[in-house]
PDB file of N, CA, C and O in Angstrom, chain B, residues numbered from 101:
ATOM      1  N   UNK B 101      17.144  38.051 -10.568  1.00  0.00           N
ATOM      2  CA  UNK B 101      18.131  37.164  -9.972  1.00  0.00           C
ATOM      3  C   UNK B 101      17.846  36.958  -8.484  1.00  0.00           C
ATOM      4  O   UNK B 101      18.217  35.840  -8.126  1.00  0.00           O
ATOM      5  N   UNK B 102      17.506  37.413  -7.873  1.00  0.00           N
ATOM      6  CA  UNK B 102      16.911  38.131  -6.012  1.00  0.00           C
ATOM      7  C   UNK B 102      15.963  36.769  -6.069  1.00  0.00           C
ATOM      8  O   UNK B 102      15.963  36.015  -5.096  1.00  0.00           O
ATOM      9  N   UNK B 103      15.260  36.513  -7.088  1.00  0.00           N
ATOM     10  CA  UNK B 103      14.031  35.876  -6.914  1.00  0.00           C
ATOM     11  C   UNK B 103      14.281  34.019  -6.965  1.00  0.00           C
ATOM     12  O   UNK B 103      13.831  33.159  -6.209  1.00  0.00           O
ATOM     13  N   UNK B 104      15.386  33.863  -8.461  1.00  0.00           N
ATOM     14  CA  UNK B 104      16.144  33.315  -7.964  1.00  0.00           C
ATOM     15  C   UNK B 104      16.665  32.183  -6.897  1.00  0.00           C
ATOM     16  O   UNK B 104      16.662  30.961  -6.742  1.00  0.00           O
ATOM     17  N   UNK B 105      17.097  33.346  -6.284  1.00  0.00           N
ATOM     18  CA  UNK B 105      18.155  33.215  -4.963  1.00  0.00           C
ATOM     19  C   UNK B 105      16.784  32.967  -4.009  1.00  0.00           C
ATOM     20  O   UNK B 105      16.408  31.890  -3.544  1.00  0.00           O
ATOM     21  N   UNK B 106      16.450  33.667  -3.931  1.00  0.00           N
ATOM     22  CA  UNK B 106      15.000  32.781  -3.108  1.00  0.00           C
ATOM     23  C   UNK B 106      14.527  31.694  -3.106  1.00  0.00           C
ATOM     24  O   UNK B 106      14.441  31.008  -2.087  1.00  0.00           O
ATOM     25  N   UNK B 107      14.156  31.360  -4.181  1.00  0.00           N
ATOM     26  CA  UNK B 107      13.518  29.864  -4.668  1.00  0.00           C
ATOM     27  C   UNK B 107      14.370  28.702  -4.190  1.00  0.00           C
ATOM     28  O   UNK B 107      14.003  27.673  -3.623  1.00  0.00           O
ATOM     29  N   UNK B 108      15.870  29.181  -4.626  1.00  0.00           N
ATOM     30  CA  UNK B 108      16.832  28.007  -4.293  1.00  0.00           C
ATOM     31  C   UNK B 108      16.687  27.960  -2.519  1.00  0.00           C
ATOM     32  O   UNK B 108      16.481  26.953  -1.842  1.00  0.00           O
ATOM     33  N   UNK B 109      16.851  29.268  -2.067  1.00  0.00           N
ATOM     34  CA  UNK B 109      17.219  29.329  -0.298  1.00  0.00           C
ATOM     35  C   UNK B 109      15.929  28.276   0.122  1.00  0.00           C
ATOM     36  O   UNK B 109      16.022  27.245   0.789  1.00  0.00           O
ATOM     37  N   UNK B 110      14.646  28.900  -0.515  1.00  0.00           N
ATOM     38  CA  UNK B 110      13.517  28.223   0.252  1.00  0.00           C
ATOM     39  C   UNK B 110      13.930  26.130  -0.225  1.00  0.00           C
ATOM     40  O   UNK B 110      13.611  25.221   0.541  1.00  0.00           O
ATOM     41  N   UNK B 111      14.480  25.954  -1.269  1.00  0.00           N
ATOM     42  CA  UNK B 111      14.658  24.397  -1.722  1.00  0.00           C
ATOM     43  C   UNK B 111      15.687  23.588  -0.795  1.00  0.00           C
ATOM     44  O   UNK B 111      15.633  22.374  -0.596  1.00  0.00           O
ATOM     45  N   UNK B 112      16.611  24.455  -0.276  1.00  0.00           N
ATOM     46  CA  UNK B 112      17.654  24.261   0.623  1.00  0.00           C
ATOM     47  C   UNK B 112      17.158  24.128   1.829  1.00  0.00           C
ATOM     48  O   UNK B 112      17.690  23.272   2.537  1.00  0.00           O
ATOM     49  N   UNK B 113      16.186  24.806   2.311  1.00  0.00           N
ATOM     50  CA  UNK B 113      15.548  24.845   3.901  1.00  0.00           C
ATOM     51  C   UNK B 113      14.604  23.631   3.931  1.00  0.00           C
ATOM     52  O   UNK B 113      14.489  22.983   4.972  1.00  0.00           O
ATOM     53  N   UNK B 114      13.888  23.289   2.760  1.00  0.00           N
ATOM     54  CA  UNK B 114      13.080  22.188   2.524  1.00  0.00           C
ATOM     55  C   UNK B 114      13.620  20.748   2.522  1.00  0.00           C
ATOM     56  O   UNK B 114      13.156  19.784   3.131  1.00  0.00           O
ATOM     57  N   UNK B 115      14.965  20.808   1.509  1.00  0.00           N
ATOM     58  CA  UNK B 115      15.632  19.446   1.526  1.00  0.00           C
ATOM     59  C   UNK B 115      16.077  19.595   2.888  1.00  0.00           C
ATOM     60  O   UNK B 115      15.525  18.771   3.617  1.00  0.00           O
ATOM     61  N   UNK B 116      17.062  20.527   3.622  1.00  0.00           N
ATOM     62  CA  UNK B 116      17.371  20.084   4.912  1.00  0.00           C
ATOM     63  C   UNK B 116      16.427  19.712   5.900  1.00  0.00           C
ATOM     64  O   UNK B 116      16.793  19.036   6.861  1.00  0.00           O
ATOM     65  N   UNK B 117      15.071  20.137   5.750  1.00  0.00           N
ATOM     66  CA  UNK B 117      14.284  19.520   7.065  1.00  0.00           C
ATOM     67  C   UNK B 117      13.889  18.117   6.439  1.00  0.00           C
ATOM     68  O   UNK B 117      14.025  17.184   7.231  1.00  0.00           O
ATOM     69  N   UNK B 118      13.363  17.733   4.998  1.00  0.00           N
ATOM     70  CA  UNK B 118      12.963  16.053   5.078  1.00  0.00           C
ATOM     71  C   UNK B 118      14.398  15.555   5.435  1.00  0.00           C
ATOM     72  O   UNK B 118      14.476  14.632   6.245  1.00  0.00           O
ATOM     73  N   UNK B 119      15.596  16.106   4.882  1.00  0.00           N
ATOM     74  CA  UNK B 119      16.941  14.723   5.394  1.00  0.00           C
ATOM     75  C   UNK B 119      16.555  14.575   7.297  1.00  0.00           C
ATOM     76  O   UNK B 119      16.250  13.644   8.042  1.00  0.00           O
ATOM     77  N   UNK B 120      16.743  15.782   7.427  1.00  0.00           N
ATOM     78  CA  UNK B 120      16.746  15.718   9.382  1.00  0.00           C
ATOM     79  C   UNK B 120      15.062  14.486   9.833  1.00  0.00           C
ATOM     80  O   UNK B 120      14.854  13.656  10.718  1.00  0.00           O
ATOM     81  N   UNK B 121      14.375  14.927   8.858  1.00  0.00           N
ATOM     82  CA  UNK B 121      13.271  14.030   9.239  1.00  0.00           C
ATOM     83  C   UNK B 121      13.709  12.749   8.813  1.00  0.00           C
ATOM     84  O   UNK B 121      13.973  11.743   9.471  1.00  0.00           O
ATOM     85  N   UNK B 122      13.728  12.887   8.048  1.00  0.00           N
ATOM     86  CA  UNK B 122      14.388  10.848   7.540  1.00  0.00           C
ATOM     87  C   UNK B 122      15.665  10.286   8.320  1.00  0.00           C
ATOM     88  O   UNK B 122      15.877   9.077   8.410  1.00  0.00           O
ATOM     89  N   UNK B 123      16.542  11.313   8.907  1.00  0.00           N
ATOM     90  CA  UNK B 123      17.446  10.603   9.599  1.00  0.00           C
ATOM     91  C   UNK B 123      17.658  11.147  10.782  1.00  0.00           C
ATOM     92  O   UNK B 123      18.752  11.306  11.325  1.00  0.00           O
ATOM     93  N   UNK B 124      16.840  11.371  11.096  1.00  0.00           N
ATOM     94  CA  UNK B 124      16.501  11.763  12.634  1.00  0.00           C
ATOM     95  C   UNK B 124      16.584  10.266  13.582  1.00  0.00           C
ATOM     96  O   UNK B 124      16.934   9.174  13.134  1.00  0.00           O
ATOM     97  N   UNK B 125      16.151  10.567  15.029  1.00  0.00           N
ATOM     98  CA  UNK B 125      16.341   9.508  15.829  1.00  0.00           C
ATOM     99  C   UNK B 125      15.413   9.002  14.820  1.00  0.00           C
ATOM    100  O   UNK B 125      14.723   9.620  14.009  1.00  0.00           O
ATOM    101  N   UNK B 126      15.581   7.351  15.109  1.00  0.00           N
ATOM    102  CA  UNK B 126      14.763   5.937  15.139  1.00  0.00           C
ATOM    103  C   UNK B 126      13.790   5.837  15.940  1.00  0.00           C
ATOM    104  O   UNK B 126      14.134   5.762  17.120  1.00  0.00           O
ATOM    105  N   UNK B 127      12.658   5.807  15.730  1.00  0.00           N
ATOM    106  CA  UNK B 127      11.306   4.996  17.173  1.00  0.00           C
ATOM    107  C   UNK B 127      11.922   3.948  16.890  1.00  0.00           C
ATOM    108  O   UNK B 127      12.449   3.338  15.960  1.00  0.00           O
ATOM    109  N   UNK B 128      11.494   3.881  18.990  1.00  0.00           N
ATOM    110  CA  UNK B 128      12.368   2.623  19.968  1.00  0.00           C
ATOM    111  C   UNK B 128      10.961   1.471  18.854  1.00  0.00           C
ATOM    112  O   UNK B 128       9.915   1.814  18.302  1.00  0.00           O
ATOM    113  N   UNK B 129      11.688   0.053  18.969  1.00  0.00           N
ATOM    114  CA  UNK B 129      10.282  -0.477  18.737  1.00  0.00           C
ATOM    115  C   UNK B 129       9.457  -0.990  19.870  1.00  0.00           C
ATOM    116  O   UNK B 129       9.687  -0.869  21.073  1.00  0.00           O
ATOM    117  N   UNK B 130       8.658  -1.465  19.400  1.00  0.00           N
ATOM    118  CA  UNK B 130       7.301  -1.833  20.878  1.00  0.00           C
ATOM    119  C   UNK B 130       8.017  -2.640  21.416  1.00  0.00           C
ATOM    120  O   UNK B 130       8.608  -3.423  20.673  1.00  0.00           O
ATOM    121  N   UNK B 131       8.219  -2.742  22.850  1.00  0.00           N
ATOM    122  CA  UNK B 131       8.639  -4.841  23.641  1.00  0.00           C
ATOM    123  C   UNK B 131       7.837  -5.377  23.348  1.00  0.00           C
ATOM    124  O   UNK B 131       6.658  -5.039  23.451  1.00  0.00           O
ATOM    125  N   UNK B 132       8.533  -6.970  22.628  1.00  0.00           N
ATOM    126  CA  UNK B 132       8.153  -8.103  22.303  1.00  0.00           C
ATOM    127  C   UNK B 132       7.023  -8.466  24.117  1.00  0.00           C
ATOM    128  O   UNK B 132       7.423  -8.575  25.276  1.00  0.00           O
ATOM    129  N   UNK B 133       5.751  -8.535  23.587  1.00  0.00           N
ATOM    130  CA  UNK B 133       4.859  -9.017  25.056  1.00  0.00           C
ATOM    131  C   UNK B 133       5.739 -10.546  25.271  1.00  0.00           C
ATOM    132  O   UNK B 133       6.372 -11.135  24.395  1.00  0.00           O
ATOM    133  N   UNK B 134       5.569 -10.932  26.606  1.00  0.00           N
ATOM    134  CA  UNK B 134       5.804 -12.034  26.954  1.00  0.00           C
ATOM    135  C   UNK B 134       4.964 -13.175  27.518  1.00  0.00           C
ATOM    136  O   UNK B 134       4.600 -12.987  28.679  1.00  0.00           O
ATOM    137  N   UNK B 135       4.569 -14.339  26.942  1.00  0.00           N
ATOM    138  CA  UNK B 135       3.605 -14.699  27.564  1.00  0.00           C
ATOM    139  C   UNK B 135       3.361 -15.254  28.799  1.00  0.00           C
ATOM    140  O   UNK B 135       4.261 -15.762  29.467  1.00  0.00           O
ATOM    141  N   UNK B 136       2.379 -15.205  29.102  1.00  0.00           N
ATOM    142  CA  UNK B 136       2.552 -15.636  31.088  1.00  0.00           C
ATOM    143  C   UNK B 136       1.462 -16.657  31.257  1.00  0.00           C
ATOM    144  O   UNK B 136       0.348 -16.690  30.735  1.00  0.00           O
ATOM    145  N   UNK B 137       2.021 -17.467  32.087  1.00  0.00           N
ATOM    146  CA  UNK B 137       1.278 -19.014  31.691  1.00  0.00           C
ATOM    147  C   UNK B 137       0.386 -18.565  32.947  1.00  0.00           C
ATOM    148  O   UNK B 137       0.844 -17.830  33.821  1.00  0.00           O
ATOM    149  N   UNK B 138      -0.916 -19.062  32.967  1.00  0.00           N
ATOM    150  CA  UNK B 138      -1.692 -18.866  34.000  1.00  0.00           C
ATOM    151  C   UNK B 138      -2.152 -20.052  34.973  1.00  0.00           C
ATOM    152  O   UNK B 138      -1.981 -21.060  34.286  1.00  0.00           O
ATOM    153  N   UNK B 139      -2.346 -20.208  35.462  1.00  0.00           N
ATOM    154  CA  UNK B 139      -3.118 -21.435  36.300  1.00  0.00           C
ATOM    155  C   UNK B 139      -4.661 -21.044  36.979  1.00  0.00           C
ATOM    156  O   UNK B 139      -5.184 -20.450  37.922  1.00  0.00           O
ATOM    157  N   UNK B 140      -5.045 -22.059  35.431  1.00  0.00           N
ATOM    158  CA  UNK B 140      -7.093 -21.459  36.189  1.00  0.00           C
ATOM    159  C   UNK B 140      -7.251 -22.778  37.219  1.00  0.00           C
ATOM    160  O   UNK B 140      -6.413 -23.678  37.286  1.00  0.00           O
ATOM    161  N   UNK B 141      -8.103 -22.737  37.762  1.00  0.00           N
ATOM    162  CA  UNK B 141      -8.965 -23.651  38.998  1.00  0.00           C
ATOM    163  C   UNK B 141      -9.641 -24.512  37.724  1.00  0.00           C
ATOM    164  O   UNK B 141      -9.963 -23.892  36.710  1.00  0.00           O
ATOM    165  N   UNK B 142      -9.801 -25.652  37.791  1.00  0.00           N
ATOM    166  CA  UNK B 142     -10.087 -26.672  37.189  1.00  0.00           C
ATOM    167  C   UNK B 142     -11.764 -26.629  37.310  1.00  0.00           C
ATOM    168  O   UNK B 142     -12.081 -27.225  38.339  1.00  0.00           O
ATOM    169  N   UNK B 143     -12.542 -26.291  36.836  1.00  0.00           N
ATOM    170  CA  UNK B 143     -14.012 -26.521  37.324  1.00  0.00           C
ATOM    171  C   UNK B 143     -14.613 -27.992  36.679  1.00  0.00           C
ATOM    172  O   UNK B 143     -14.495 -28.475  35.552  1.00  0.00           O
ATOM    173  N   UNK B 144     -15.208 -28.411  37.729  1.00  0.00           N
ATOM    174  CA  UNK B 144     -16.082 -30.080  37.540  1.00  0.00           C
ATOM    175  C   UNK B 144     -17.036 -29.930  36.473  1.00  0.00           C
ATOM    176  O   UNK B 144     -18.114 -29.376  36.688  1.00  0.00           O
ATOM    177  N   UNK B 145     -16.732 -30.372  35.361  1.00  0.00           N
ATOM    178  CA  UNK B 145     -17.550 -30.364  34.074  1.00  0.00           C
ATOM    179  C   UNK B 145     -19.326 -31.021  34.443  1.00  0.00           C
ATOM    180  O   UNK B 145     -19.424 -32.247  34.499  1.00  0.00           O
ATOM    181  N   UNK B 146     -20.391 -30.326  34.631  1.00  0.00           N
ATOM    182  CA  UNK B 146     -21.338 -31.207  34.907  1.00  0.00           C
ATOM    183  C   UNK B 146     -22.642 -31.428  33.715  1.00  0.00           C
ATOM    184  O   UNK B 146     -22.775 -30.536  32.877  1.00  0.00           O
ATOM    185  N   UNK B 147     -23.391 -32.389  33.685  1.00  0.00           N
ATOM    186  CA  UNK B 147     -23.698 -33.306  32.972  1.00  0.00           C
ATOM    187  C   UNK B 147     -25.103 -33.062  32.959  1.00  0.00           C
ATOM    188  O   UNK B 147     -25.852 -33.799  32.318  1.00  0.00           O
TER     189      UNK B 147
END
């Protein structure tokens, strides 16, 4: 019966750490990049 009672204790310590892992904090998500308009120098196309 001792042995048991073990098996279950160790199933109990197991389910409680995946719940804490599954509902643990949230990862933040990444910031949306923003795009940034640039202004190149126009170069004279030559021929």
């Amino acid at each position: 019966m001792d042995y048991v009672e073990k098996v279950l204790e160790k199933i109990r310590e197991w389910a409680r750490r995946l719940i804490e892992s599954l509902l643990g904090p949230e990862a933040e998500p990444e910031p949306e990049l923003i795009p940034i308009p640039v202004n190149e120098p126009r170069r004279p196309r030559h021929r």
